[in-house]
C-alpha positions in Angstrom: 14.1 -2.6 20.5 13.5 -4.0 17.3 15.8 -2.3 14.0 13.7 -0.3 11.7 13.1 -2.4 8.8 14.2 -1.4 4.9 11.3 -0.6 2.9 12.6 -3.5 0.6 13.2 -5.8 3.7 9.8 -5.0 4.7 7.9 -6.0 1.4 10.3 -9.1 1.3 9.4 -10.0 4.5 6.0 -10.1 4.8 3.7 -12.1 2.8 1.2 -9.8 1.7 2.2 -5.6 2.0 -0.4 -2.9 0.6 1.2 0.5 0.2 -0.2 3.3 -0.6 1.4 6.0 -2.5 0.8 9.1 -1.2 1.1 13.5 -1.5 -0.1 15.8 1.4 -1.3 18.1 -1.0 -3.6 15.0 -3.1 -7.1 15.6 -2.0 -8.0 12.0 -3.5 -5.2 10.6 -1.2 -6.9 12.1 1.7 -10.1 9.8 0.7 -7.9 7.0 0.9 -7.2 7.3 4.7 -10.9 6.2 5.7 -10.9 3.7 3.5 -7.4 2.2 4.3 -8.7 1.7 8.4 -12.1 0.2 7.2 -9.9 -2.3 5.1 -7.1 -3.0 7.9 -10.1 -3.8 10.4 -11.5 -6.1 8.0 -8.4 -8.3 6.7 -7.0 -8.1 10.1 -3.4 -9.4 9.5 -4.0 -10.9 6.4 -1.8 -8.1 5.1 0.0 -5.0 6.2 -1.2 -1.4 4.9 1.5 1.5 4.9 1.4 4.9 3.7 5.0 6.0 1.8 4.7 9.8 0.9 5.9 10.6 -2.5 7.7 13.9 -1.7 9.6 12.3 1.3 10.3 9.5 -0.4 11.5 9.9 -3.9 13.4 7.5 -4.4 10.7 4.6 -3.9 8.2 6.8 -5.8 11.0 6.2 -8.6 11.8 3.0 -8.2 8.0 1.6 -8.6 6.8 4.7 -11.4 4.4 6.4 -9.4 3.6 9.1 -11.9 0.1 9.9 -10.0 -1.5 9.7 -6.5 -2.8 8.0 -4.5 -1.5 4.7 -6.4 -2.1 1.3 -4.6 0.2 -1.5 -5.4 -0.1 -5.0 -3.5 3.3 -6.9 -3.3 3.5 -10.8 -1.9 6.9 -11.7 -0.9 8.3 -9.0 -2.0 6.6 -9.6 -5.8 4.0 -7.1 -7.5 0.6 -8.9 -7.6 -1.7 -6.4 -7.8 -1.2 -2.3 -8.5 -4.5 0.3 -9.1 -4.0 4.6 -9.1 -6.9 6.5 -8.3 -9.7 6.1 -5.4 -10.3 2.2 -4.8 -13.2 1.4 -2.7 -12.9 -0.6 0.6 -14.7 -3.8 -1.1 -12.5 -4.2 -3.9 -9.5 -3.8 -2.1 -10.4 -6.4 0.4 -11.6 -8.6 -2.5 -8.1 -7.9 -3.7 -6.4 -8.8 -0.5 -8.2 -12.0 0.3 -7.4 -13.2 -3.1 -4.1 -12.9 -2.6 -3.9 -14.0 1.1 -3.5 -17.9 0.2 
């Protein structure tokens, strides 16, 4: 059984890593869900999407300045490239992704 990777061994070790800052109670968040899966479908492993809830997880919402949700930031190798809060829509975000993916 594989050991649960660090969220920083994670963004370190894959090339591109989209997270998504989340809250249960962000209505906007909620948009993001359906928008996330249309985008993983599309970019296939080009990148890997995952959700980190704010109030679970404090301590990466401080670390990166979340100050509002959902935010979206984009690391490659462990690097920011790319960060958007607020409701993206699919296209852009795979524009994003693709741009990044070479």
């Amino acid at each position: 059984m594989e050991a649960r990777k660090s969220f920083a061994d994670l963004l370190a070790s894959e090339s591109l890593v989209l997270v998504d800052f989340f809250a249960e109670w962000c209505g906007p968040c909620k948009m993001m869900k359906p928008i996330l899966d249309e985008v993983k479908s599309a970019v296939g492993d080009q990148a890997k999407i995952i959700k980190i809830d704010i109030d679970k997880n404090n301590g990466a919402a401080m670390q990166y300045q979340i100050t509002g949700v959902p935010t979206l930031i984009l690391f490659k190798h462990g690097k920011i490239v790319w960060r958007q809060s607020g409701v993206v829509q699919p296209a852009q975000l795979k524009q994003v992704i693709q741009a990044n993916a070479s």
